[in-house]
VEXKOLDREN-600054 format. One record per residue: residue in three letters; x, y negated, z of N, C-alpha, C, O in turn. Coordinates in Angstrom, 3 decimals, always signed. Each point is the difference from the previous one (the first is absolute). Layout:
PT,r,nX,nY,nZ,caX,caY,caZ,cX,cY,cZ,oX,oY,oZ
PT,ALA,X,Y,Z,X,Y,Z,X,Y,Z,X,Y,Z;
...
This chain:
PT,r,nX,nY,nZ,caX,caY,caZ,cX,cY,cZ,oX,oY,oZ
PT,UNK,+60.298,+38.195,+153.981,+0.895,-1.031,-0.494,+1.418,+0.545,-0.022,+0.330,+0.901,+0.770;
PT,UNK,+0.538,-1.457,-1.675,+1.426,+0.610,-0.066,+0.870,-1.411,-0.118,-0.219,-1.009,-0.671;
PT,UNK,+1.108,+1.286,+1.434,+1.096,-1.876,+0.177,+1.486,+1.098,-0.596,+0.437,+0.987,+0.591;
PT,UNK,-0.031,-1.459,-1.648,+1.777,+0.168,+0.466,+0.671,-0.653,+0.831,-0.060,-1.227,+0.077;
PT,UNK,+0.655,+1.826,+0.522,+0.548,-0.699,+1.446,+1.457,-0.366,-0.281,+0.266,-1.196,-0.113;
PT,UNK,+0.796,+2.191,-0.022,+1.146,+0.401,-0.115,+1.412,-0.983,+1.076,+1.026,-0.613,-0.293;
PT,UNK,-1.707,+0.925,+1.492,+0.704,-0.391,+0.925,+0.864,+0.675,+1.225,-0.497,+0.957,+0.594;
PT,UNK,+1.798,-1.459,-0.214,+0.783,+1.238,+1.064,-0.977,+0.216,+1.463,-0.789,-0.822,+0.467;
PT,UNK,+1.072,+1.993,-0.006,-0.736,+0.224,+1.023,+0.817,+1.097,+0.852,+0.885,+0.765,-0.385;
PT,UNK,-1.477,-0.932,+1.708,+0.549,+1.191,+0.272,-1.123,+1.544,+0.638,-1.212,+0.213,+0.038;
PT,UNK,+2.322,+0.477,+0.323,-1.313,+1.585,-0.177,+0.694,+0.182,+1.030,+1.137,-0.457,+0.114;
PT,UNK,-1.922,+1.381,+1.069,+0.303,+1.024,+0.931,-0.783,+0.956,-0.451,-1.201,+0.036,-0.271;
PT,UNK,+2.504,+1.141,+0.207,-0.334,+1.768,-0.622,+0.688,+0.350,+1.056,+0.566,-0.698,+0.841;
PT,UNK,-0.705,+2.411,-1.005,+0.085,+1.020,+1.013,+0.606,+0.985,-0.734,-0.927,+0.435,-0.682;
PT,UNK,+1.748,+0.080,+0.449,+0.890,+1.004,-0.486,-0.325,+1.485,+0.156,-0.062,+0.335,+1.183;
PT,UNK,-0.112,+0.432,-1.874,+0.096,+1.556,+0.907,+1.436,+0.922,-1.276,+0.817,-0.349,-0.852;
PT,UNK,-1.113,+1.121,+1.254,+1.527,+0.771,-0.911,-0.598,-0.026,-1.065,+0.897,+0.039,-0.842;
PT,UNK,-2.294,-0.100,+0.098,-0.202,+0.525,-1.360,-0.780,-1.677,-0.828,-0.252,-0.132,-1.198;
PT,UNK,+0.135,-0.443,+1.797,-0.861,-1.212,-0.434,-0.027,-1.885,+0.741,+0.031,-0.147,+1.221;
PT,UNK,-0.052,-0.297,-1.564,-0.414,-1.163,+0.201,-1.307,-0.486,+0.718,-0.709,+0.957,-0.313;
PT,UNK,-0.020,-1.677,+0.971,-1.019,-0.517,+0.750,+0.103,-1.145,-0.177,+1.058,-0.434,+0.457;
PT,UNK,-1.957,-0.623,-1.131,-0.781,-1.665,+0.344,-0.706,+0.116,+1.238,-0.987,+0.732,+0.088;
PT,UNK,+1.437,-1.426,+0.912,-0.690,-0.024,+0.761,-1.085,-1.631,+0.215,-1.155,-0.332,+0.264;
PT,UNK,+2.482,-0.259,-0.592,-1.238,-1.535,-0.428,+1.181,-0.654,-0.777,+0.995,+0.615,-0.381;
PT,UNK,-1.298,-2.296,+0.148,+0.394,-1.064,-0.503,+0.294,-1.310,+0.725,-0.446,+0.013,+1.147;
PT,UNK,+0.933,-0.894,-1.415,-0.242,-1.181,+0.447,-0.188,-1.049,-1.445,+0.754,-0.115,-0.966;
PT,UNK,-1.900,-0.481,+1.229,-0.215,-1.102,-1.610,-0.999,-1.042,+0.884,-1.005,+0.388,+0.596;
PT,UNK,+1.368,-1.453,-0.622,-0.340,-1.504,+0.033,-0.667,+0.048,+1.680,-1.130,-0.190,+0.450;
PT,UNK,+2.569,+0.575,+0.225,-0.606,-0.321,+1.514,-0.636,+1.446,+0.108,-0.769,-0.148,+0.950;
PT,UNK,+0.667,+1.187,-1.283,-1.102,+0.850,+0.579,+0.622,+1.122,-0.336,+0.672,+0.076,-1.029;
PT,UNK,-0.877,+1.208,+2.111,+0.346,+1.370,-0.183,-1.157,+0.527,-0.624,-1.108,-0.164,+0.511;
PT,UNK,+1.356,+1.124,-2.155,-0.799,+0.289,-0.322,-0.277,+1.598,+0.064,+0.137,+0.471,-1.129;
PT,UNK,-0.446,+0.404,+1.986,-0.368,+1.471,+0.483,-0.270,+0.494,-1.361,-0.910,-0.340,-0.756;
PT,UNK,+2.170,+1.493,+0.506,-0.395,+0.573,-1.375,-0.810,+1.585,+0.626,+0.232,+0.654,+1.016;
PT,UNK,-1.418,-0.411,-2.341,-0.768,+1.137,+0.807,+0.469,+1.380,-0.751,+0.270,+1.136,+0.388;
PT,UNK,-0.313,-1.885,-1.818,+0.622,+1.455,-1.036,+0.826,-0.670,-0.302,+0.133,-1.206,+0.209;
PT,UNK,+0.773,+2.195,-0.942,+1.194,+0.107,-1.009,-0.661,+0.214,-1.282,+0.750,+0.883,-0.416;
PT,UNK,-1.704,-1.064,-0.619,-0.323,+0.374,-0.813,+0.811,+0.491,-1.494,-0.602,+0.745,-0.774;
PT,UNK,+1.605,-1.092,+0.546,+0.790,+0.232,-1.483,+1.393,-0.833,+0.635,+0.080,-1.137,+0.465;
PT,UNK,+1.029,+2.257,-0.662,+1.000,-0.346,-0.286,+0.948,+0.387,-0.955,+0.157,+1.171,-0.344;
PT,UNK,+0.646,-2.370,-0.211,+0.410,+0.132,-1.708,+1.160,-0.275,+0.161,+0.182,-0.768,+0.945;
PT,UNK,+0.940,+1.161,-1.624,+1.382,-0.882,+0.235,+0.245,-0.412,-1.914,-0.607,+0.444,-0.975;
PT,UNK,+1.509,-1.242,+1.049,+0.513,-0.738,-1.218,+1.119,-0.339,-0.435,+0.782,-0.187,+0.932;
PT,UNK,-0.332,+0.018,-1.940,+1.128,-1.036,+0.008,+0.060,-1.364,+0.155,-1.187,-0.294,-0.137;
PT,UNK,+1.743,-0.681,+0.320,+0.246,-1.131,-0.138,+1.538,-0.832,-0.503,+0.789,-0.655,+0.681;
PT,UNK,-0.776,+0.997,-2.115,+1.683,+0.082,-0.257,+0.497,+1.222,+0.864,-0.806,+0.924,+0.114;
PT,UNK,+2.027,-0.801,+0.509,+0.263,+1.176,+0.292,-0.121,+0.156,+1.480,+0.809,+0.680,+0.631;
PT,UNK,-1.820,-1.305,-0.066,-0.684,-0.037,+1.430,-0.994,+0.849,-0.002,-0.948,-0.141,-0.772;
PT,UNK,+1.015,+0.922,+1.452,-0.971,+0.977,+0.565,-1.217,-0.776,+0.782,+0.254,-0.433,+1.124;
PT,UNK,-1.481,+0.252,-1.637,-1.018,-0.535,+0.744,-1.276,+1.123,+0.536,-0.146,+1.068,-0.595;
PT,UNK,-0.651,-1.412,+1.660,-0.898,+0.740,+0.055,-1.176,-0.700,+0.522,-0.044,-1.089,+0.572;
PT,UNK,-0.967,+1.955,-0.886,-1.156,-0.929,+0.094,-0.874,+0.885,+0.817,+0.041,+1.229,+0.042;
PT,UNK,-1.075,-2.274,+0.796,-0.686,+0.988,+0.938,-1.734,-0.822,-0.688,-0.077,-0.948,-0.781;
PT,UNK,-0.589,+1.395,+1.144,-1.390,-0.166,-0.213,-0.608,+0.468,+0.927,-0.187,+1.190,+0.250;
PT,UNK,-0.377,-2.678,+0.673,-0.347,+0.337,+1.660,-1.455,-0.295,+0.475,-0.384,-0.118,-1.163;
PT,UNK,-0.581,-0.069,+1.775,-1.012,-0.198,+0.064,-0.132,+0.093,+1.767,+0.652,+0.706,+0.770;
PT,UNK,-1.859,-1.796,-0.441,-0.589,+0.070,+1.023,-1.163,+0.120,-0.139,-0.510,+0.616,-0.936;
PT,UNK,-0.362,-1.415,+2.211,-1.470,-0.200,-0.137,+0.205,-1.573,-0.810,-0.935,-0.066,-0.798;
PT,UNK,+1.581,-0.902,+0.721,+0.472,-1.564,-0.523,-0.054,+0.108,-1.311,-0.719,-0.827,-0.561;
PT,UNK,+1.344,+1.712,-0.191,-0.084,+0.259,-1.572,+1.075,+0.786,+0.055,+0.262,+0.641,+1.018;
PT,UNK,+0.917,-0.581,-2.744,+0.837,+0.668,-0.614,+1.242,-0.641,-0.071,-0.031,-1.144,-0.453;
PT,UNK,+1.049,+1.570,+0.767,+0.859,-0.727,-0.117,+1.705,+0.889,-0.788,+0.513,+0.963,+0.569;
PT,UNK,-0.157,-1.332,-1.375,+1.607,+0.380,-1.088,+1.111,-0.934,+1.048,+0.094,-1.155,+0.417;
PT,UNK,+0.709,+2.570,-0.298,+1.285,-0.197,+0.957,+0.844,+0.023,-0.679,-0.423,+0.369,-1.095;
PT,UNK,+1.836,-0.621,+1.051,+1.234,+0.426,-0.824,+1.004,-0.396,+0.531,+0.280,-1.164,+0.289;
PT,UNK,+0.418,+2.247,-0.101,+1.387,+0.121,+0.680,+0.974,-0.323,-1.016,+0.060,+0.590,-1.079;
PT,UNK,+0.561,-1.357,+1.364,+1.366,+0.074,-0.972,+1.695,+0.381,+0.849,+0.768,-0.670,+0.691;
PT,UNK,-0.772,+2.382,-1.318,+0.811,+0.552,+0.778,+1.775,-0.565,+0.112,+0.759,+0.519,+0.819;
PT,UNK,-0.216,-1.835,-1.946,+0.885,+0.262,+0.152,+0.291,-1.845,+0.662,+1.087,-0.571,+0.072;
PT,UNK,-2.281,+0.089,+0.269,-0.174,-1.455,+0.566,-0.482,+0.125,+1.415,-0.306,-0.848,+0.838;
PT,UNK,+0.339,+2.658,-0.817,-1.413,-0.176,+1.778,-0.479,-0.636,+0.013,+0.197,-0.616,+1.047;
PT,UNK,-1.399,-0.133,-2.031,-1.197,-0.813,+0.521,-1.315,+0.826,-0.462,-0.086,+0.854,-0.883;
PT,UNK,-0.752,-1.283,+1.608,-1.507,+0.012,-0.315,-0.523,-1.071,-0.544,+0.351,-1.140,+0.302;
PT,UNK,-1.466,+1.494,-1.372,-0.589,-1.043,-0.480,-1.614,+0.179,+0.034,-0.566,+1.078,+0.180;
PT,UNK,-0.018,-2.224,-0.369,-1.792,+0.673,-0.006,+0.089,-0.723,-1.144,+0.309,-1.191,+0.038;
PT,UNK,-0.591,+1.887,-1.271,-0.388,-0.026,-1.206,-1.599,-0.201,-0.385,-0.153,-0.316,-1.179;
PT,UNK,-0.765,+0.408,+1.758,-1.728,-0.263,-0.142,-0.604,+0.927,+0.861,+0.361,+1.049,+0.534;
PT,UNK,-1.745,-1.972,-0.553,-0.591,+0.004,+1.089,-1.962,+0.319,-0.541,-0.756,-0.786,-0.573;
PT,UNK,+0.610,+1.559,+0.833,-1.635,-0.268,-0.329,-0.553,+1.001,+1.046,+0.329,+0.994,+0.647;
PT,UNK,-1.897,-2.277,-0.977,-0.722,+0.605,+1.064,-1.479,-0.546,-0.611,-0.076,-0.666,-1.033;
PT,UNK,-0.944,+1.018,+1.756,-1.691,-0.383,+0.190,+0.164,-1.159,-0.074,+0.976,-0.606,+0.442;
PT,UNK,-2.036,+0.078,-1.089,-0.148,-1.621,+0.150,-0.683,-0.392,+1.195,+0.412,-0.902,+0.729;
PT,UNK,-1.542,+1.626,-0.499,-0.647,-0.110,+1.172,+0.308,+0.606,+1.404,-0.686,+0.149,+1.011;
PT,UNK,+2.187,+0.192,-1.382,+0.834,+0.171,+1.903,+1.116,-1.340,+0.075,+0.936,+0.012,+0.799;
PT,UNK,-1.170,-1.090,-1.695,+0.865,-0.361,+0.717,-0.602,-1.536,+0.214,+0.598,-0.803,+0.717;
């Protein structure tokens, strides 16, 4: 199943000198444990630098997006198994 979500959220990452880390989420009451990083994309948005993460657990798939010149996070969609949830 796939929901557009497109709601603020927030992320705890982990920094190292060369990269970025998801370490999880928070969305509707619940920390969500990210397992991969699968695809990350950056964009424009007018003349905002956006970036996008493409994250996954064992729960399903989930589209991140930073908007670098608002510092927010957003969860943009969500899919997963019909029969995990």
């Amino acid at each position: 199943m796939y929901d557009p979500i497109h709601e603020q959220i927030r992320v705890k990452v982990e920094f190292n000198s060369h990269d970025l880390k998801i370490i999880s989420f928070d969305w509707q009451g619940r920390e969500h444990l990210v397992d991969k990083i699968n695809l990350i994309t950056k964009a424009r948005k007018g003349r905002e630098l956006v970036w996008v993460y493409y994250v996954s657990n064992s729960g399903g798939a989930y589209k991140l997006r930073y908007d670098t010149e608002s510092v927010t996070w957003w969860l943009e969609e969500v899919t997963w198994e019909e029969n995990k949830v």
